[in-house]
N, C-alpha and C positions, 0 to 999 in steps of 0.2 A: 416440908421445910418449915422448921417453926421460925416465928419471929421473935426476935430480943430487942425491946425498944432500946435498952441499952446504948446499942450500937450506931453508927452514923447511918441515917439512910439512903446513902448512896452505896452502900455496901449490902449489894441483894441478895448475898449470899447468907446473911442474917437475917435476915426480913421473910416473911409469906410473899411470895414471888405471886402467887396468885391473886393476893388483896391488892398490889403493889399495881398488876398489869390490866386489873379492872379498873382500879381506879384512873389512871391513865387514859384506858379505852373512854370510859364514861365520859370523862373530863374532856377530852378532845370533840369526843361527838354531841357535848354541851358547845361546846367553843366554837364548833364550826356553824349552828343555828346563832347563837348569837353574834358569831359574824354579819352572818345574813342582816339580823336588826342591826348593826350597827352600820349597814352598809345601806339599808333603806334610809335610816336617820339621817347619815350624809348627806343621800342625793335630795332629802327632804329640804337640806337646809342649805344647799348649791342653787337648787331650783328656786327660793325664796330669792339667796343674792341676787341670782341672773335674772329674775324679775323686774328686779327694780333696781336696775345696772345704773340708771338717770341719775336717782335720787341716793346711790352710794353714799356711805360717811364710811370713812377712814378707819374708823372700827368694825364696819361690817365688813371690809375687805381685812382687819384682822382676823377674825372668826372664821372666815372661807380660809385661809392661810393656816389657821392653827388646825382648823378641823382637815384638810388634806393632810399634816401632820400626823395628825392622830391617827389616820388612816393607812397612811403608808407603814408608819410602826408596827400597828398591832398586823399587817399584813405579813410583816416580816417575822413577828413571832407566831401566825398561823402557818406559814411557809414552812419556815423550820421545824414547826411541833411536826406538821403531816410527812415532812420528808424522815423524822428520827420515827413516828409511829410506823411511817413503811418498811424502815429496813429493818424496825423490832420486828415485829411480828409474821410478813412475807418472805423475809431471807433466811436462807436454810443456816444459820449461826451456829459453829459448833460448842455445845453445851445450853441452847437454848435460849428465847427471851433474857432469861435475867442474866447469863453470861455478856448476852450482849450490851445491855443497859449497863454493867458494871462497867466494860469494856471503854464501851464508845458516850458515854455519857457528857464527853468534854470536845466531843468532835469541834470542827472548826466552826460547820457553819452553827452548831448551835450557840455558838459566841455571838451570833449577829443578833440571835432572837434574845438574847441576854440583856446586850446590849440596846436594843431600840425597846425594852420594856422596861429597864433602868432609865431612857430620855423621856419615854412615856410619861412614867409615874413623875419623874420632875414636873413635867409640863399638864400636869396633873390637877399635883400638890399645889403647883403655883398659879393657878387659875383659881381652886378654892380660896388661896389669900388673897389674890384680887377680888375675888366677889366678897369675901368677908370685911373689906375696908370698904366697899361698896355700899353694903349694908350697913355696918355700925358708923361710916362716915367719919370715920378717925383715923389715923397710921396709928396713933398708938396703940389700940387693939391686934394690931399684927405685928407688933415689935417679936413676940416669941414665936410666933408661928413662922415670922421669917430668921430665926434663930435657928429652928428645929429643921427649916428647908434645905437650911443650909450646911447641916450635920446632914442632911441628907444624901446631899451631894455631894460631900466628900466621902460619905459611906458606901455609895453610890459608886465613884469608881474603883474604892478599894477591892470591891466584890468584882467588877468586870475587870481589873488587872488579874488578881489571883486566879478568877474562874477560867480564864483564857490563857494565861499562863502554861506550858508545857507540861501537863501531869496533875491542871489545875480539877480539881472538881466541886460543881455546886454544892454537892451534896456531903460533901464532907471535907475533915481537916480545917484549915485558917477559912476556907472560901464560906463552907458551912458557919460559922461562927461572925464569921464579919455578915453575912448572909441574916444571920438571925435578925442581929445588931443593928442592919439595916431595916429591914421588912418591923420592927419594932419599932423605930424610931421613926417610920412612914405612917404605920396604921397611929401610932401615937396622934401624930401630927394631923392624921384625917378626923381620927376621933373629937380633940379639941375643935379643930372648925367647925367638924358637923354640929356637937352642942354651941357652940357661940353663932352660928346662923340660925339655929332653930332659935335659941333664947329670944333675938334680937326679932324675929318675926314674930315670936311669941307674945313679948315683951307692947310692942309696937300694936299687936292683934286686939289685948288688952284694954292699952291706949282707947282704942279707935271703939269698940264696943263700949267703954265706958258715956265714951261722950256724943255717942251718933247712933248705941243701938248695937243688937247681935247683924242686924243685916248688913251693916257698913263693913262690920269685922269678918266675916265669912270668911272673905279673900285668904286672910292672913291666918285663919285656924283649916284652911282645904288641907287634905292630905297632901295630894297632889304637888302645891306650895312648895311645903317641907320637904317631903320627898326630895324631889327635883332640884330647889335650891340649895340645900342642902347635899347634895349628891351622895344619899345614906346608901343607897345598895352599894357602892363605893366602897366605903366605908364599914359597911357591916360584910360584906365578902373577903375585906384584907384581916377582919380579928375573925374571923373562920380560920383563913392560911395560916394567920399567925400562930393559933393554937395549934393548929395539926403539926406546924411545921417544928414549934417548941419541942411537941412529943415525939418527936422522931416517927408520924403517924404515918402510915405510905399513904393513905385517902391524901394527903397532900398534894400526890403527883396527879389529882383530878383537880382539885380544887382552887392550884395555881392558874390553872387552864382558865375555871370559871372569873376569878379576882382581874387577871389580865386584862379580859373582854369587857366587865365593868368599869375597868378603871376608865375604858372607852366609852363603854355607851352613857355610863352618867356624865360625863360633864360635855357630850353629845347631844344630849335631852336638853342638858339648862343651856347649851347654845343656841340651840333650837327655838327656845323658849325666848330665850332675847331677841332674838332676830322677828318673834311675832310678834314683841310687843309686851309680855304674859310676866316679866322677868322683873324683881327687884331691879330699881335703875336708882341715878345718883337723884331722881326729882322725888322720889317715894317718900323720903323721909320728910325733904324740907314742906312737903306735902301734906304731910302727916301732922307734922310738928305745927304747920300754920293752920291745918282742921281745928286741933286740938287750942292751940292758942286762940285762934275766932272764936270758939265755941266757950273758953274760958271767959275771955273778953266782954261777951254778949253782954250776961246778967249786968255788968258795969258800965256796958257801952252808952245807955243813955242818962244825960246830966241834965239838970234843969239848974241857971244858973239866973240869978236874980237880980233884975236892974231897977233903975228911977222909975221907967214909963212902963216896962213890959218883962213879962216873962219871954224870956228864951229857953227852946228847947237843942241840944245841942244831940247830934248821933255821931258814935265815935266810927269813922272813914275805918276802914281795914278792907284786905284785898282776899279773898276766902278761895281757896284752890280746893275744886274738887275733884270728884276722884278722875273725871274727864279729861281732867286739864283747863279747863276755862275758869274765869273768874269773875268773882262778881261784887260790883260796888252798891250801898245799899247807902242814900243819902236821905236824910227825910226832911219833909218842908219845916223852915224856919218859921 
C-alpha cells in the first residue's frame, strides 16, 4: 500500500497502513509510561497539600483542584486511546487494521477523549498566562496571549462539534481543517509564552549577575528554571504534532499520544515546583528590583553634609530583600 501524502490522513486506504499502525503502537506504549510519571508527579504533589492541610492558602487548594483536573482528563483520553488500540488490532475486523481505523475512527467514545484533551490544552494554555503575568508582573504582557486563548476556544469547539458530529472525522474534511487551525493557533500561543517567560527570567538572570555576581544569578540562568517555568517540553512536543500533522504525516498518530501527556506533565512539574517553594512567585521581582535598586543606591547612599559646629555624616535608610526573604537595615552612628 503506498502512501500519497496528498490525501487526508484519515483515509488509510492511501497511506502505508503499516507506518500509520506503528506509529500508533509506539505512540501509545510511550503514553502509557508517561502516564505512569504523570501519575507519580500527582501524588507527589497531593502528598505536599496533605501535609500541610494547617497551614493551607486558598491557592494551594487551587493547585490540588486543577491538578485532579488535569488528571482525570488525560485519563480519559488514555482510556479511550487503549479501548480504540484493543479493538484495532485484537478484533478479527473484516479487511483488517486500516479497514477498521477508517471505519471506526469517529466512534462515540472516542469523542470523550477528544473532548477532555481540547479542556486540557485550555487549562493548559491558561495557566501559562497566569504564570506569565506572574513573571513579567503586568496584564498588559498577556493582552495577546489572552486574545489568541481565546481563538482557541472557539476553535476549540468547532473541532469537538464537527469531530462528534454523525459521520464527523478527525482526520479529515472541515474537522481535519478546523483541526489544523486549531492545534496552530495553540502551539502558536505556547510558543510566544514559552519565549516571554524565558526572556523575562533571562532578562531578570542578567540583572542580578550584573550587580551581585554570577553566583547570585545561577538561579535564574539553571536549565532546570527555564525548562519547568517555561513548560518547553510543552511546547516543543505540540511544533512536532503540528508539523507532522500539517503533512499529512501518519508518525502523527504516535506523536499526538506523546504531546497529550506533556501537555500534562509540564505544567504538573511547575505545580509541583510551586507548591515547594522553587517557582517564580509575585515577591521575586519586587525582590529583585529592590536587590538591584539597593545596590544602585549604595555608591550614593552616604552624604556628608556641612554645618556651623560639626560635620554630619548621613547613611541613606533602605530595606534590602534577599534572596531569603529577610531584610536588613543598615544605620551608621551619627
Amino acid at each position: 500500500m503506498n502512501a500519497q501524502p496528498s490525501q487526508p490522513l484519515g483515509s488509510v486506504s492511501d497511506l502505508d497502513g503499516s507506518l500509520l499502525q506503528n506509529s500508533a503502537y509506539v505512540g501509545i506504549t510511550i503514553q502509557n509510561i508517561l502516564y505512569g510519571v504523570e501519575l507519580v508527579l500527582y501524588f507527589k504533589t497531593m502528598r505536599i497539600l496533605l501535609r500541610n492541610k494547617e497551614g493551607l492558602k486558598k491557592i494551594d487548594s487551587f493547585w490540588g483542584l486543577f491538578s485532579t483536573m488535569m488528571v482525570i482528563l488525560i485519563t480519559v483520553w488514555v482510556a479511550t486511546s487503549a479501548i480504540f488500540g484493543q479493538k484495532l488490532w485484537l478484533m478479527d475486523f473484516p479487511g483488517g487494521p486500516d479497514a477498521y481505523w477508517e471505519k471506526h475512527i469517529s466512534d462515540w467514545y472516542l469523542d470523550w477523549g477528544t473532548t477532555a484533551v481540547i479542556l486540557l490544552q485550555l487549562m493548559t494554555d491558561g495557566l501559562m498566562i497566569y504564570r506569565c503575568r506572574i513573571i513579567w508582573n503586568m496584564y498588559r504582557a498577556i493582552v495577546v496571549p489572552v486574545i489568541l486563548w481565546l481563538a482557541t476556544l472557539v476553535l476549540g469547539v468547532l473541532v469537538d462539534w464537527t469531530s462528534s458530529s454523525p459521520g464527523g472525522n478527525f482526520f479529515t474534511g472541515e474537522s481535519a481543517q478546523l483541526a489544523l487551525a486549531y492545534y496552530g493557533v495553540s502551539v502558536f500561543l505556547n510558543t510566544v509564552l514559552t519565549c516571554m517567560i524565558c526572556y523575562r527570567i533571562l532578562q531578570h538572570g542578567r540583572k542580578v549577575r550584573k550587580h551581585f555576581g554570577p553566583e547570585q544569578a545561577s538561579l535564574f540562568f539553571g536549565v532546570v528554571t527555564l525548562v519547568i517555568e517555561s513548560v518547553f517540553p510543552y511546547t516543543l512536543s505540540g511544533i512536532a504534532f503540528l508539523v507532522s500533522l500539517g503533512v499529512n504525516s501518519p508518525t502523527s498518530a504516535g506523536l499526538v499520544d506523546v504531546y497529550f501527556l506533556l501537555m500534562c506533565i509540564s505544567p504538573q512539574m511547575l505545580i509541583l515546583r510551586v507548591l515547594a517553594g522553587r517557582a517564580w512567585n509575585n515577591d521575586m521581582s519586587r525582590r529583585s528590583d529592590s536587590m538591584i535598586y539597593s545596590s544602585s543606591a549604595g555608591s550614593s547612599g552616604s552624604q556628608q553634609v556641612e554645618g556651623n559646629a560639626a560635620t554630619v555624616h548621613l547613611t541613606t535608610l533602605s530595606e534590602v530583600h534577599l534572596p531569603d526573604g529577610h531584610g536588613n537595615v543598615v544605620v551608621s552612628p551619627v
